[in-house]
C-alpha positions, -999 to +999 in steps of 0.1 A: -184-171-860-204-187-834-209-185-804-185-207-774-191-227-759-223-238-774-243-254-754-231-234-719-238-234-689-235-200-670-218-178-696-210-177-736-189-154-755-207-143-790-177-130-814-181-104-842-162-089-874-164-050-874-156-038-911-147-001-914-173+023-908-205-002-893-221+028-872-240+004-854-238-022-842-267-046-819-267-081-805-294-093-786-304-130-768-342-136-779-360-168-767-375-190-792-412-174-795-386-143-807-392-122-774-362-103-765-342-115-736-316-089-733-295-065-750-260-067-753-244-047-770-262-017-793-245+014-803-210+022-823-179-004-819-143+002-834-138-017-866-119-051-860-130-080-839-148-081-807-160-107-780-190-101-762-202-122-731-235-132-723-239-138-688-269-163-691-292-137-673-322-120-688-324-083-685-333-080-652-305-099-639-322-133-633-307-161-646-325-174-677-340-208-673-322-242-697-331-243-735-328-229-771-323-191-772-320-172-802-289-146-807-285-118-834-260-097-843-269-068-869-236-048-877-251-018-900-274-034-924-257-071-919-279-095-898-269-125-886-288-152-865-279-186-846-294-207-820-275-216-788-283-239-755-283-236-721-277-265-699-284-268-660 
């Protein structure tokens, strides 16, 4: 699904479908020129649903500036893309 709310303004939740057996699983905010922002979530989750929260901030803990970013989700060899906003 994607990601809520869309746009946000300081924190989204991305949600993701598990299937039996996905050994790995990576999500990762990129900015539009396709340089990662920050990681995350990457190694093993239980099959099933999940929620992860993006707290607007790049990896170093700064707040990311307004705009388009990028998100992808790769659960095994499934990838999955979709663009997201960040308002002041």
């Amino acid at each position: 699904g994607a990601n809520y709310p869309n746009p946000f303004n300081p924190a989204t939740t991305i949600p993701l479908s598990v299937p039996d057996g996905a050994e790995a699983v990576d999500v990762g905010i990129y900015n539009l020129l396709g340089q990662l922002v920050r990681q995350v979530w990457s190694g093993p989750l239980a099959a099933g649903e999940h929620r992860l929260t993006w707290d607007g901030r790049d990896g170093q803990g700064r707040p990311v500036a307004s705009g388009a970013y990028l998100y992808q989700v790769r659960v095994g060899d499934q990838l999955r893309t979709r663009k997201m906003v960040k308002l002041e």
